[in-house]
C-alpha positions as CSV (number, residue, x, y, z in Angstrom):
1,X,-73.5,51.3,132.5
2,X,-71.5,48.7,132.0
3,X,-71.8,48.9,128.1
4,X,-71.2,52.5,127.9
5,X,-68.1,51.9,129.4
6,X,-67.1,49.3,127.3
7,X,-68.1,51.0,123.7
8,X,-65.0,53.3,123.1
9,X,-62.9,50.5,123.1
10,X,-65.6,48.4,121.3
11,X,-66.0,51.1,118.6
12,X,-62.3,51.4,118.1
13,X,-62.0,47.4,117.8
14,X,-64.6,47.3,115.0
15,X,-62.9,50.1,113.1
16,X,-59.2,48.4,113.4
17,X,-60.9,45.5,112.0
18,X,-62.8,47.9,108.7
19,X,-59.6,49.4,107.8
20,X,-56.6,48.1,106.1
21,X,-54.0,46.5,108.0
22,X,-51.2,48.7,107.3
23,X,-53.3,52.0,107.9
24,X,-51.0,52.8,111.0
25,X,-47.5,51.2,109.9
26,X,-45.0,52.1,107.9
27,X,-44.0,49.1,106.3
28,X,-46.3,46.1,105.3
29,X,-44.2,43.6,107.8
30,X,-45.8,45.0,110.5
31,X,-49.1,45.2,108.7
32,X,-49.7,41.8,108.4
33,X,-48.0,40.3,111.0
34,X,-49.4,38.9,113.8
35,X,-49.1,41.0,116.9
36,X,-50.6,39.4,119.5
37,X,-51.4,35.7,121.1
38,X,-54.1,34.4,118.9
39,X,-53.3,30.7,118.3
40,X,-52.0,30.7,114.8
41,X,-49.2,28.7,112.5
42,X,-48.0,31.5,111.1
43,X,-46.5,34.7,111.0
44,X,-48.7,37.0,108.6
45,X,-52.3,37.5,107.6
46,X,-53.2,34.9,105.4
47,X,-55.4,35.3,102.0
48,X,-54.0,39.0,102.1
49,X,-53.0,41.4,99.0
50,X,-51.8,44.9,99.5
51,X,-49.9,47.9,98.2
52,X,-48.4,51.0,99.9
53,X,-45.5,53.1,100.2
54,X,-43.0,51.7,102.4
55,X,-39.6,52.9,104.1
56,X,-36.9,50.6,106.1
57,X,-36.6,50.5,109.8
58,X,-33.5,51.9,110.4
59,X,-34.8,55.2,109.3
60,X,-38.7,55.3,109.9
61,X,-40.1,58.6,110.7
62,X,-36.6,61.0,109.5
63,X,-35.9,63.0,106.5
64,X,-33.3,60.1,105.8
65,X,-36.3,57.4,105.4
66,X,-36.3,56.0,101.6
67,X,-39.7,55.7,100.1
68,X,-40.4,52.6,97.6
69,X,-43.8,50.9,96.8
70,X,-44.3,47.4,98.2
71,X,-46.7,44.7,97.1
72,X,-47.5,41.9,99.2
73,X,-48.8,39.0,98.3
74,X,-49.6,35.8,100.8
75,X,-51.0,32.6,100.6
76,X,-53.5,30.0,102.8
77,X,-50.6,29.8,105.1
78,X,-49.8,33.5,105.0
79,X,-46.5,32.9,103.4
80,X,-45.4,35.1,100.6
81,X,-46.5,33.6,97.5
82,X,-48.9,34.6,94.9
83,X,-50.3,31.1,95.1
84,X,-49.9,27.9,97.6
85,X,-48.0,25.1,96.4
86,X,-48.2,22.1,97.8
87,X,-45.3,20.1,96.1
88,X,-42.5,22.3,94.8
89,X,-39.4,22.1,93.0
90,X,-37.0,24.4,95.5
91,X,-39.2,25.3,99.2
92,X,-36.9,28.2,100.4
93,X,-36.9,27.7,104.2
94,X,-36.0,30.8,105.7
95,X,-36.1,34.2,107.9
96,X,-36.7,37.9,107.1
97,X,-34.5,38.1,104.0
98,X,-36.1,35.1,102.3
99,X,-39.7,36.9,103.3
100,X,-38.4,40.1,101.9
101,X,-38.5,42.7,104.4
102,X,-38.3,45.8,102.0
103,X,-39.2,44.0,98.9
104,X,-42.1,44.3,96.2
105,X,-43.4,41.0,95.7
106,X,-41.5,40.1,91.6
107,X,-38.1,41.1,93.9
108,X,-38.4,38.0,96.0
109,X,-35.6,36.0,95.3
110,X,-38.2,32.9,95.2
111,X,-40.1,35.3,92.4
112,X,-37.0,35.5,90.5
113,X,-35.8,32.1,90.6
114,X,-39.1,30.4,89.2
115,X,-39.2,33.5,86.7
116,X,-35.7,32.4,85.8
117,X,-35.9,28.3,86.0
118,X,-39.8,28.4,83.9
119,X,-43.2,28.8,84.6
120,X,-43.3,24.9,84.9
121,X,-40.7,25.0,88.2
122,X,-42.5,25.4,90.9
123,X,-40.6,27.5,93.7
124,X,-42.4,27.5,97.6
125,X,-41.0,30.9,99.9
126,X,-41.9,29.1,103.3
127,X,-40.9,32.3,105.5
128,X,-40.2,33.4,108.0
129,X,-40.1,30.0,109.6
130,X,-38.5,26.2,110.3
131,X,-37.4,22.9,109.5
132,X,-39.7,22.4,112.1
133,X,-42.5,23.8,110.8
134,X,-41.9,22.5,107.5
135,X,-41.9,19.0,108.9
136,X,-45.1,19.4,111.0
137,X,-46.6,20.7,107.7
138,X,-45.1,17.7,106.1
139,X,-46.2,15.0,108.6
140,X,-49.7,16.7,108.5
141,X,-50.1,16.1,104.6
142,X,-50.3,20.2,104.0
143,X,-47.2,20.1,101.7
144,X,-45.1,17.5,100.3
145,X,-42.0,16.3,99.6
146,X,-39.9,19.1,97.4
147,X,-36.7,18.1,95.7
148,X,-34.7,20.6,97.5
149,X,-34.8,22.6,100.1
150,X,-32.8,25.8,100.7
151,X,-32.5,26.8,104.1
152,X,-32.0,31.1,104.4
153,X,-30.6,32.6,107.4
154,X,-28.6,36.0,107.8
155,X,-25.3,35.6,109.5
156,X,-26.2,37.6,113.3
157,X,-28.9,34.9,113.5
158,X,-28.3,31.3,114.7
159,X,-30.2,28.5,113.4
160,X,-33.1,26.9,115.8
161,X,-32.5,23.0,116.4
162,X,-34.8,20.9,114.5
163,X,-37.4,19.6,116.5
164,X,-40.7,17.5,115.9
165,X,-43.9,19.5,116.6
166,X,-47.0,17.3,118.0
167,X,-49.5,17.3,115.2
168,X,-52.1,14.7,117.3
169,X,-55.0,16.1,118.9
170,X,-58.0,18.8,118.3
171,X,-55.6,22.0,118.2
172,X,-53.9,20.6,115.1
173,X,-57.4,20.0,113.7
174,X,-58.6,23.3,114.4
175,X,-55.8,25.5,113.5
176,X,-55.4,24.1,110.3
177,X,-59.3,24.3,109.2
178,X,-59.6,26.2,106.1
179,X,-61.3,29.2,108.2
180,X,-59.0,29.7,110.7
181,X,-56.6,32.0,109.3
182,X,-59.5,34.3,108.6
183,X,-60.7,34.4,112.2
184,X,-57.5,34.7,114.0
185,X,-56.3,37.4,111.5
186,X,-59.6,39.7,112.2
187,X,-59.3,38.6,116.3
188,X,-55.7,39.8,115.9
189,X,-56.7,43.2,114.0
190,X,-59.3,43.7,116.9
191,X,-56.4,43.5,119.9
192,X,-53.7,45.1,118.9
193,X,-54.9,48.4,118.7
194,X,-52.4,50.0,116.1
195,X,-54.1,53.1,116.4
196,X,-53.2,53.5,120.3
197,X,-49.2,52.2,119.0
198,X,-49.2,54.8,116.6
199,X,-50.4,57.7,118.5
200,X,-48.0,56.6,121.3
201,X,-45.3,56.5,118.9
202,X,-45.8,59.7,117.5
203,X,-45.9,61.3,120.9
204,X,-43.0,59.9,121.6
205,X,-41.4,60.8,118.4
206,X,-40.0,57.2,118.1
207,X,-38.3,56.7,115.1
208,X,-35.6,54.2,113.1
209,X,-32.2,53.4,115.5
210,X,-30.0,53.1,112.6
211,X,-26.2,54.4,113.2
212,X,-25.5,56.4,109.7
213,X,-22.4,55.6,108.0
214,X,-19.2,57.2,108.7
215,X,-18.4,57.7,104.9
216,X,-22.1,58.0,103.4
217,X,-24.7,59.7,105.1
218,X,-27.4,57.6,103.1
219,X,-26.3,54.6,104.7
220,X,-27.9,53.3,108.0
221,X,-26.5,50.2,110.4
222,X,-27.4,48.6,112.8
223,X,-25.3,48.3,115.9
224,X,-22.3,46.2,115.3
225,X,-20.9,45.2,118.1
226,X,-24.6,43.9,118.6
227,X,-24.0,40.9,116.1
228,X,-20.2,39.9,117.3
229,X,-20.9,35.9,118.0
230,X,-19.5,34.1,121.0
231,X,-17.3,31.5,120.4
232,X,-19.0,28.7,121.1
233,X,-21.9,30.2,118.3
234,X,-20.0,28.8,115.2
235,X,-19.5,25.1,116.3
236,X,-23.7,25.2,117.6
237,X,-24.5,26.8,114.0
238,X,-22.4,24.1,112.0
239,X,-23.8,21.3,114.0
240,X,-27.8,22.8,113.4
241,X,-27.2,23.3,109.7
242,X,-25.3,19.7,109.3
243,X,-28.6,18.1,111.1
244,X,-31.0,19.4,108.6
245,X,-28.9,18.4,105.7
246,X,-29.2,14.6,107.5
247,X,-33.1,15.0,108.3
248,X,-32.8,15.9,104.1
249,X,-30.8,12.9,103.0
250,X,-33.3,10.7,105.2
251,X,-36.3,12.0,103.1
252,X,-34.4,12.4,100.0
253,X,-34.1,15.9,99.4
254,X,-31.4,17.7,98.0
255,X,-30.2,20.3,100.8
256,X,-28.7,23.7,100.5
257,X,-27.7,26.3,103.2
258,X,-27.4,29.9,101.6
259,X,-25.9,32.1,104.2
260,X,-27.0,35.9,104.1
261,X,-24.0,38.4,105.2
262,X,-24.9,40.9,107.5
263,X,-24.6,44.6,105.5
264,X,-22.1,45.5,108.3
265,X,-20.0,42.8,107.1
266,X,-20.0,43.5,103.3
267,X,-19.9,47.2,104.0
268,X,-17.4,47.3,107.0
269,X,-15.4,50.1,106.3
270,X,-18.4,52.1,106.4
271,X,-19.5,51.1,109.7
272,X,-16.5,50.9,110.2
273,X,-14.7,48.2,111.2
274,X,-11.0,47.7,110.3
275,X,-11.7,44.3,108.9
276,X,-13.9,42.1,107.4
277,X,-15.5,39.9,109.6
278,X,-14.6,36.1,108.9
279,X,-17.8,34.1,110.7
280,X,-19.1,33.0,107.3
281,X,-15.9,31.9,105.6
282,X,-14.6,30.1,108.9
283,X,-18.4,28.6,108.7
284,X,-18.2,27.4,105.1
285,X,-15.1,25.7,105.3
286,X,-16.4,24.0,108.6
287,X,-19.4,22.7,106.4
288,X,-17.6,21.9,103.7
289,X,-15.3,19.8,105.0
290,X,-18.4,17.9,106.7
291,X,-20.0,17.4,103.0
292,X,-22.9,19.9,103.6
293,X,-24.0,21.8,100.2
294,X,-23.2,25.7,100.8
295,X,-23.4,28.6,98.7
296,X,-20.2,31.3,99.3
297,X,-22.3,34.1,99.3
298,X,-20.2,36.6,101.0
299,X,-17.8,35.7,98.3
300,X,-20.1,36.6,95.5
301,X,-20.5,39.7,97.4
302,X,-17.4,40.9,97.7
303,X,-16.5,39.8,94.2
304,X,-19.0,41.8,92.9
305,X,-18.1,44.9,95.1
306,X,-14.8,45.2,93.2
307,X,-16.3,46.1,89.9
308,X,-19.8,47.7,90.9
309,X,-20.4,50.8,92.8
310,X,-24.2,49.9,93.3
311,X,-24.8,48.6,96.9
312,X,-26.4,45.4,97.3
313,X,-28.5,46.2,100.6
314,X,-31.3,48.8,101.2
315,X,-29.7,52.1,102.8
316,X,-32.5,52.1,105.2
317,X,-32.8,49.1,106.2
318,X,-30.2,45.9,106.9
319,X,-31.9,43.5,104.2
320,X,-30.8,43.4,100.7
321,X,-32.3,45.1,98.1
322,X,-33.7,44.1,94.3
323,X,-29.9,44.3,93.0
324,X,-28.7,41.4,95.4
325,X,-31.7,39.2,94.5
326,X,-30.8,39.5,91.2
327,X,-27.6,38.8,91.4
328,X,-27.9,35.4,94.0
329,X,-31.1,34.3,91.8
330,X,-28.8,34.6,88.5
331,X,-26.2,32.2,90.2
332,X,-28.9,29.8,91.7
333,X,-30.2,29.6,88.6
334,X,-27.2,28.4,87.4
335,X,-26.2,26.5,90.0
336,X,-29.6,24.5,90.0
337,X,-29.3,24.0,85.7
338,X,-25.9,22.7,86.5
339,X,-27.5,20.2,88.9
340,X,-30.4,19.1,86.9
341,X,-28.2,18.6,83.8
342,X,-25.9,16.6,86.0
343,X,-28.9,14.2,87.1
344,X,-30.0,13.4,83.2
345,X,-26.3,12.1,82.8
């Protein structure tokens, strides 16, 4: 009796397992990320390759949603790479815009960095995550030393303070053994029952909460009075960001923060606000001033805003699109050539 209760739900396990992760998503994020509280290190499947047609999620499920083919790639840690590496060059350190919500694996900006520097510089994408993370990685022998890290991190977020993570004890052990991943990602694919999500969902008729523009109706926002910091949030994130360039200089890596602007601030008239917000230009004369390496991003931005009528953000979605990559991986490139040449002198 008590088995014939328990089969539906058993039957419908097994099948979540059998079928692709994305079946019942729109977007390969939610695909491969993990869902529910399986002990893991990580955010996404690892060992996983897939290919499907996406749209953004500020306009899933309406006639506004753009369609575009994404490829994902991730590695033994589940980070998006198309192979581990265990000492690089540049580890980008990062959140959703260094993962590349919306983007086709050769669009990363850590893709089009190494494409640009030479197949012999290695380049690590170690997102979404830490410094944290990275130094329990590092204190547990799983990576190495890189020469440089570049920490990633979209201006309505703030930074997390750097911590140490306990790496003694059978947990560490376990988690880290080479099947792991593969076990927690099929017990996660058993649990969270995307099939049940999705039915609810479409019941529902939930769909994308993006606010279209006033000025182009292709345009989606989020809501902007959502990502207005508090006072006290620029002094915190200056702080955070000048600790990890320290933690750097005590290893001997070469440090660089590389602020993302929010789309509502590089496209405020269309939200529209009357000005410009000035968070990341207040914040990169703060750093400056305290010696920490930054890259002017909204400046590169808005430069290139005043001869190019190409957008630099997907209209669906608040990340950046293949454009923007481009365009930030053509002045890291030269930014990091500029560097090595300096260091042969």
């Amino acid at each position: 009796m008590l088995l014939a209760f328990f089969a539906p739900v058993i039957l419908l396990m097994v099948i979540e397992v059998l079928i692709p992760p994305n079946t019942f998503t729109f977007r390969p994020w939610e695909g491969l990320k993990y869902s529910t509280t399986v002990p893991t290190y990580c955010q996404f499947y690892p060992n996983q390759s897939l290919e499907m047609d996406a749209v953004g999620d500020l306009a899933h499920h309406t006639d506004k949603a753009v369609h575009r083919t994404e490829r994902w790639v991730t590695d033994k840690l589940g980070y998006r790479n198309d192979a581990f590496i265990e000492q690089a060059d540049v580890l980008f350190i990062g959140d959703s815009f260094i993962a590349g919500t919306g983007l086709t694996q050769d669009d990363l900006l850590s893709n089009k960095l190494r494409k640009k520097m030479g197949k012999d510089f290695k380049v690590y994408n170690m997102a979404p995550s830490s410094f944290a993370k990275f130094d329990y990685f590092l204190r547990l022998g799983i990576v190495k030393k890189p020469k440089m890290i570049i920490f990633v991190m979209v201006e309505r977020h703030l930074p997390d303070p750097f911590y140490k993570k306990p790496t003694s004890g059978i947990k560490s052990k376990l988690v880290h053994h080479p099947i792991f991943g593969s076990l927690t990602a099929i017990a996660d694919k058993a649990f969270r029952f995307s099939s049940l999500k999705w039915l609810n969902a479409r019941i529902h008729h939930y769909y994308g909460n993006g606010l279209p523009a006033v000025n182009d109706s292709t345009m989606f926002f989020l809501e902007g009075f959502r990502q207005k910091h508090a006072r006290s949030d620029l002094a915190r994130t200056v702080r955070t960001i000048q600790s990890y360039q320290a933690y750097c200089d005590s290893l001997g890596i070469k440090f660089l923060y590389l602020p993302m602007p929010d789309k509502e601030t590089v496209y405020y008239e269309q939200v529209p606000f009357a000005k410009q917000a000035d968070y990341l230009v207040r914040e990169d004369s703060m750093l400056e001033a305290l010696g920490v390496t930054t890259f002017n991003t909204l400046g590169l931005y808005n430069d290139y805003r005043k001869t190019h009528s190409e957008v630099l953000y997907q209209p669906d979605d608040s990340h950046w699109n293949p454009r923007a990559t481009e365009l930030v991986a053509e002045e890291l490139y030269m930014f990091l050539s500029k560097k090595m040449n300096e260091g042969k002198k």
